[in-house]
N, C-alpha and C positions, 0 to 999 in steps of 0.2 A: 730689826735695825731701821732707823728713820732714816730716808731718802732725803738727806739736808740740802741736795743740791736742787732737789722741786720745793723748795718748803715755800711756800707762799711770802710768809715775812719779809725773806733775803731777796725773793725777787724784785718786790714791790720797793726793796731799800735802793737796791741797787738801777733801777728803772728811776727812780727821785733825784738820785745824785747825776743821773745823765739829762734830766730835765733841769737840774739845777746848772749845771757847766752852762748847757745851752744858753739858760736865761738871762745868767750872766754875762753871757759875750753879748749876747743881742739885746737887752736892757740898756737904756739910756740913764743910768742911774749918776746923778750929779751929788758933788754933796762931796766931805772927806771921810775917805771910806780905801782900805787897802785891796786894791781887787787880786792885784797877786798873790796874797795872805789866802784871801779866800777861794781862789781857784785853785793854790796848790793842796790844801788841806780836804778840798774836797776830792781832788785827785787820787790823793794817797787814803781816799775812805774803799777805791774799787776794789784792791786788791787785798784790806779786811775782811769783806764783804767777802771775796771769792773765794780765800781760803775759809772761811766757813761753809760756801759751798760743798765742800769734800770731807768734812768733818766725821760728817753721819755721826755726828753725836744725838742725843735726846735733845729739844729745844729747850730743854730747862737747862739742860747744862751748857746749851750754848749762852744762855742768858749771860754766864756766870763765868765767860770767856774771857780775857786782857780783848781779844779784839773787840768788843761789846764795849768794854769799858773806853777802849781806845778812840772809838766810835763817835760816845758821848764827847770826848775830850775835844775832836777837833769838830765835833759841831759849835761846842762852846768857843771854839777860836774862829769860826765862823764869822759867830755872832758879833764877836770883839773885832772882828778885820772890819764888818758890815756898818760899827759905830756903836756899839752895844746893845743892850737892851730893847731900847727904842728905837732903833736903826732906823727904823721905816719912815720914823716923821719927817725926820733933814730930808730926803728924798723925793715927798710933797708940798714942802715947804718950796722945793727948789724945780718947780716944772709948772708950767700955764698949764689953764685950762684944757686947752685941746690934743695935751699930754697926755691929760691925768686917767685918761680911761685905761691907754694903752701900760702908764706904769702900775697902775692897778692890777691888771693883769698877772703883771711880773711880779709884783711884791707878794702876790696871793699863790705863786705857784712857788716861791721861796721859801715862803708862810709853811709851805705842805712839805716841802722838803725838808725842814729841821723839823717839824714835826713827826713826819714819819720815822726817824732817826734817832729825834730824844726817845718816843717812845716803843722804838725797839725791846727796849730789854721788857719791858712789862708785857707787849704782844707772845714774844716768846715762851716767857712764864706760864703760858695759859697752857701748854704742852703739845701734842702732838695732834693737830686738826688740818686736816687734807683740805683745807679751803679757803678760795679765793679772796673773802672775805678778811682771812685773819688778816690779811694786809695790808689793812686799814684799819682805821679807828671809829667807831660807830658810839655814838654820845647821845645824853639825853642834854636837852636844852630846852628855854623858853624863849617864845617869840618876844620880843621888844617893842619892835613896833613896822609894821606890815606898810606899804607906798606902793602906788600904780608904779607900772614899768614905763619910762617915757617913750619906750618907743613901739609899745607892744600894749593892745587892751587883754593879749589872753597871757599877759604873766602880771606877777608880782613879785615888788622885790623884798623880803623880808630882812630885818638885823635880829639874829639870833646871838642869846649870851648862853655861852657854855661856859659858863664860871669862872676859869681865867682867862677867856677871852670871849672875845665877841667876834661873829662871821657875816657874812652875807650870803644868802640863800636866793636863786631865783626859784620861782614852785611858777607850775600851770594851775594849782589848786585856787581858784580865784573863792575859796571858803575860810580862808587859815584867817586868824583872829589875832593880836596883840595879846598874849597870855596862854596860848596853846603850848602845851607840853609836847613836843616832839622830839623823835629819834633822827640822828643827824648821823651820815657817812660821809664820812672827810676825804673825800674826792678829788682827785686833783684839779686844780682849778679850770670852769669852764666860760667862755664867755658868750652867753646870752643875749644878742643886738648890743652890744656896744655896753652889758653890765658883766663884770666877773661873777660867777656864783663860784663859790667855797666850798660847797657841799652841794646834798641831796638828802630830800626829804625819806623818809623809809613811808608807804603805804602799803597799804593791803585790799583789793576791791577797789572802788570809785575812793578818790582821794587820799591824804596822806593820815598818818597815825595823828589825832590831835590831842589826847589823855592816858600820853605815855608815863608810865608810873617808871620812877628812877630819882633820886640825888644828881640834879644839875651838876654838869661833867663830868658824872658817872656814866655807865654802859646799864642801858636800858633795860627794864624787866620786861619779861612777858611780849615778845613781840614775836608775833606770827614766822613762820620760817620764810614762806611766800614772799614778807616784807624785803625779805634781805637779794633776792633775785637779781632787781636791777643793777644795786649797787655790784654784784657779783661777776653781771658782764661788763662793768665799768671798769672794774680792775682786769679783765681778763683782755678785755682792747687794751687800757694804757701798758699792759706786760707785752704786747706786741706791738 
């Protein structure tokens, strides 16, 4: 019988949706946007969440759950309370410069939370894996284009396109090249002197994977198990 109440996935959901309330109250987000829409929908996501905790069903059948499905539904009413699709631009459009770093921040740690959420059902499908990992999403992407850190000569900030979308990555790796194929763990948002990074680079030995073999925003081939370590204690802090 699966112990669904350790399951990695549900923990990582339900840790996203308490980073999202947060973000929300304490975001200075302008712009017309229904905050109470979006706070109560997120609200009423704990308690899907929990009762799945006691399920102990197989992860495939929880996939295949009304709460799952339920899940997706009020992420999408989220999204429509937040201003749609685009949500995020009225919210830049509408903050000076010496905002923008801080609603960066926020909107990248938002970014993570429907993300973790939409793609629940397909983490689960993968079946029954006792790891930290599965509670995130790890993606193959390519660099775009690589910029000094302004406020740091030992980072760099890269823009990564994972196919439907693009992220921002800081790396200590001061080697990564505009066109490198890298493996991407979608992390929750960190901020690096005054830049948000989005992820983390996966390496193995000195430096990060640069000629990872994969379908841009697909999940990587062939990558070392060593690679995936870091990100494994990154989720294992944000669950506490």
């Amino acid at each position: 019988m699966w112990d669904s109440s350790k399951d990695y996935r549900l923990l990582v959901a339900q840790k996203s949706v308490e980073l999202f309330l947060r973000t929300i109250e304490g975001a200075n987000l302008r712009g017309k946007w229904n905050k109470r829409k979006a706070l109560t929908n997120a609200q009423n996501m704990v308690p899907e969440i929990q009762s799945l905790y006691y399920s102990y069903l197989d992860p495939k059948e929880i996939a295949e759950t009304t709460q799952i499905n339920t899940l997706k539904d009020q992420a999408r009413e989220i999204v429509d309370a937040l201003g749609g699709d685009d949500w995020y631009h009225q919210f830049f459009q509408l903050v000076g410069r010496a905002e923008k770093a801080k609603l960066e921040e926020s909107i990248a740690k938002i970014k993570f939370f429907l993300n973790i959420i939409s793609g629940l059902k397909n983490r689960l499908i993968l079946g029954e894996i006792n790891d930290p990992i599965i509670g995130i999403d790890i993606i193959t992407g390519i660099i775009s284009s690589v910029g000094k850190h302004p406020e740091s000569d030992k980072l760099l900030v890269c823009n990564v396109n994972l196919g439907r979308r693009a992220i921002t990555v800081v790396t200590n790796d001061l080697t990564v090249k505009d066109g490198n194929m890298v493996a991407v763990s979608l992390l929750p948002p960190a901020v690096f002197q005054g830049i948000t990074s989005e992820g983390m680079f996966l390496g193995a030995g000195e430096g990060i994977l640069k000629e990872v073999k994969g379908e841009i925003g697909g999940i990587p081939k062939g990558i070392p198990l060593e690679a995936l370590n870091e990100s494994r204690n990154f989720v294992e802090s944000f669950l506490k």
